[in-house]
N, C-alpha and C positions, 0 to 999 in steps of 0.2 A: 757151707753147703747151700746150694742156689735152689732156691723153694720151684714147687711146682706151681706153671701156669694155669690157673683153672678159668677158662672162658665161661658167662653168666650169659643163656639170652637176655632178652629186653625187653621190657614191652612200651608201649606209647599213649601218651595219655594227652589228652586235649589239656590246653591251658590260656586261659582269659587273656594273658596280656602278651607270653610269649608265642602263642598258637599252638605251638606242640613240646612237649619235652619225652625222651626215652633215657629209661632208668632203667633200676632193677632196686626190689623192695631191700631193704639195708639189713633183714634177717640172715638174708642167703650170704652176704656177705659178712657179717661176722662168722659163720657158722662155717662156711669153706679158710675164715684164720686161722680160726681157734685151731678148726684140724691139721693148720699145719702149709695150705696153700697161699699162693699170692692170687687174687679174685682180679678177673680183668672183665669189666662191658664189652659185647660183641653187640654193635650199634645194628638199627633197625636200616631198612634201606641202602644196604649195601647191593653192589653187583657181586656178581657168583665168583668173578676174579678178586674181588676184593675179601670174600669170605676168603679162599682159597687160600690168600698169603697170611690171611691171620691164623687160621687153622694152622698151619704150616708154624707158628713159631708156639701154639700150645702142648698143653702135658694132657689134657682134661675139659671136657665140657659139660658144663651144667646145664640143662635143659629145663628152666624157672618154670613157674605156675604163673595164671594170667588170664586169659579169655578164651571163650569157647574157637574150637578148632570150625571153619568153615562146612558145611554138612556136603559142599558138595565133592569136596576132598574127598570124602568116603563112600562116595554115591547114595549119601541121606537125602533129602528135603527137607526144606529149613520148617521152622516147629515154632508158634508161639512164643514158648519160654528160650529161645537161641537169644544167648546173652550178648556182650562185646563178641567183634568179631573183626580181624584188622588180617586180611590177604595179605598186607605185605608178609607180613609175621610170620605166617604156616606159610606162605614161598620161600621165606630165609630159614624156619626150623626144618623144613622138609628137605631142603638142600643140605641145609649141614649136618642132619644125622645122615644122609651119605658119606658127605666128606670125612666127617669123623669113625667112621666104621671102616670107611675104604684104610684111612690111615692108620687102624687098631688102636684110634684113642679108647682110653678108658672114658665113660658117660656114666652119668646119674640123670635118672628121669623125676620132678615133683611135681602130683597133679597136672596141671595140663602138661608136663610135661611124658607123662604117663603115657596120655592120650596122641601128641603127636608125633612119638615114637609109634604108637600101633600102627598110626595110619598110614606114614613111612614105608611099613613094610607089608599095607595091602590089608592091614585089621581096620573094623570099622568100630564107631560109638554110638551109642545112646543119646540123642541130642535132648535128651532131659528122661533122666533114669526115674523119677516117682509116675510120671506119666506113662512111661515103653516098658518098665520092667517089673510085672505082678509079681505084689508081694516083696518092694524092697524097703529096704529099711529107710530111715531119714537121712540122708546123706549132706545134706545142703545146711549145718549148722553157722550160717552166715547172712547176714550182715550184726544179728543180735545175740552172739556170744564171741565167747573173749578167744582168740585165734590159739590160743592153746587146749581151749577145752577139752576132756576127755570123750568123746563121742561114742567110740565104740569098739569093741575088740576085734582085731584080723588075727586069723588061722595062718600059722605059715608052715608051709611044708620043711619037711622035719631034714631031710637033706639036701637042701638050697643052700647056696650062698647067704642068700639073705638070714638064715634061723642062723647061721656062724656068725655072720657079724652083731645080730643082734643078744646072741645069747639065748634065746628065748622061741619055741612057736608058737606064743602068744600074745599079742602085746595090745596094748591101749591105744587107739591115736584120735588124733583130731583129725575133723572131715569139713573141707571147705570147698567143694563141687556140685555141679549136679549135671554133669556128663560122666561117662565112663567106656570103659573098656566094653563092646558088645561083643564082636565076634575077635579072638585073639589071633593075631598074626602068627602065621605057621611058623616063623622062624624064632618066633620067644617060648618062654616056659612061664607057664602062672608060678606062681610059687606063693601068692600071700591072697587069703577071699574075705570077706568078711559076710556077719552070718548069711546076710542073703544071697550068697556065691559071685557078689561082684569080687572081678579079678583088681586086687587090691596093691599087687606088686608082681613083675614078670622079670625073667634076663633074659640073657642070651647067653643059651652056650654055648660051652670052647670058646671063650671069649674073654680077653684080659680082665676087663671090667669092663660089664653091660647090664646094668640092673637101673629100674624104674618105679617108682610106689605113688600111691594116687593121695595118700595124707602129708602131710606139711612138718617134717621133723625139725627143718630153721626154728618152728616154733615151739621147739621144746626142747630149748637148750637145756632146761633142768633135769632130763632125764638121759641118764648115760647112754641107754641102748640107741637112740636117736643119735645124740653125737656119733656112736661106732661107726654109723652110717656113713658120716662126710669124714669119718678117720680111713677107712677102709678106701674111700674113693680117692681122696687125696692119697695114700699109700701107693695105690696103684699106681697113678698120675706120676708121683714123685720116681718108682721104680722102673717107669717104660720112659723118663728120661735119662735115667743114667745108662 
């Protein structure tokens, strides 16, 4: 049986000697294995036709975490604390959650990619949630703890897809942002808050597979309900090739 393709965005990072190199952090990529897919980079600085014929030979797109979304993408004002911020990036992810919706691929959104799925469809962010949103919890457990940390519990609504795959409407996760989901785009469903009622996880319904969450499950392979995650998305992926 020939595994599902699961396209990882990218992101770009300055480097001393080469000038630039685009990756993708090597978590997400054991993590869409393990469950099952074959993980391929979708490079930064491509043209819209060049997405187009990649798109075209995948099962599945992952939509990585990374740097803040541009503010004026969502008709914010940039804010002191606006962290990395790379245009090309939100030009190529904003196009391709078209292309990938238009073609009923099944998606997975982590942290930013939470966020640039909302603004795709007309949702705006927080361009630094301790600052814009009274009364929120600590969100931004980063740069000085360990990328698994247990941060803080998300509520998730009791008949979502998401409570199915993970078994649970309760769960632990780690929190490595400090943007967020402000006003949710009419076409998703929150489905996961945490306590401060940031929207922690949305979908899309009547939708193959279209779900997003703002915590980092790559990094908590030791816990099964995280895995179910990239098992369910890979599943989908693998059943909308056959």
């Amino acid at each position: 049986m020939t595994l599902p393709l699961i396209g990882l965005t990218a992101s770009r990072t300055p480097h001393q000697v080469v000038n630039t190199i685009i990756s993708v952090t090597e978590a997400y990529v054991q993590a869409v294995s393990r469950a099952g897919g074959a993980p391929v980079l979708i490079p930064l600085g491509l043209s819209e036709q060049a997405l187009v014929e990649i798109v075209a030979q995948l099962d599945g797109i992952l939509f990585t975490g990374g740097g803040d979304v541009e503010p004026g993408r969502y008709g914010a004002e940039n804010h002191p604390k606006l962290g990395e911020v790379d245009a090309d990036r939100d030009r190529l992810e904003l196009f391709l959650y078209q292309e990938t919706t238009q073609r009923g691929l099944p998606f997975l959104g982590i942290c930013r990619g939470i966020q640039v799925i909302n603004v795709a469809m007309g949702g705006t962010l927080y361009v630094d949630i301790a600052d814009q949103r009274p009364g929120a919890i600590k969100h931004d457990y980063y740069p000085d703890y360990p990328r698994n940390y247990p941060a803080h519990p998300v509520e998730v609504v009791t008949d979502s897809r998401l409570a199915g795959i993970l078994g649970s409407t309760s769960i632990e996760v780690n929190s490595l942002h400090h943007q967020g989901v402000e006003r949710l785009a009419a076409a998703f469903r929150a489905t996961g808050h945490s306590l401060d009622g940031l929207v922690e996880a949305l979908e899309l319904p009547d939708y193959r597979f279209g779900l997003a969450v703002q915590w980092h499950p790559e990094w908590l392979p030791e816990v099964e309900a995280m895995q179910n995650l990239f098992r369910a998305f890979v599943i989908a992926a693998g059943d909308r090739k056959r």
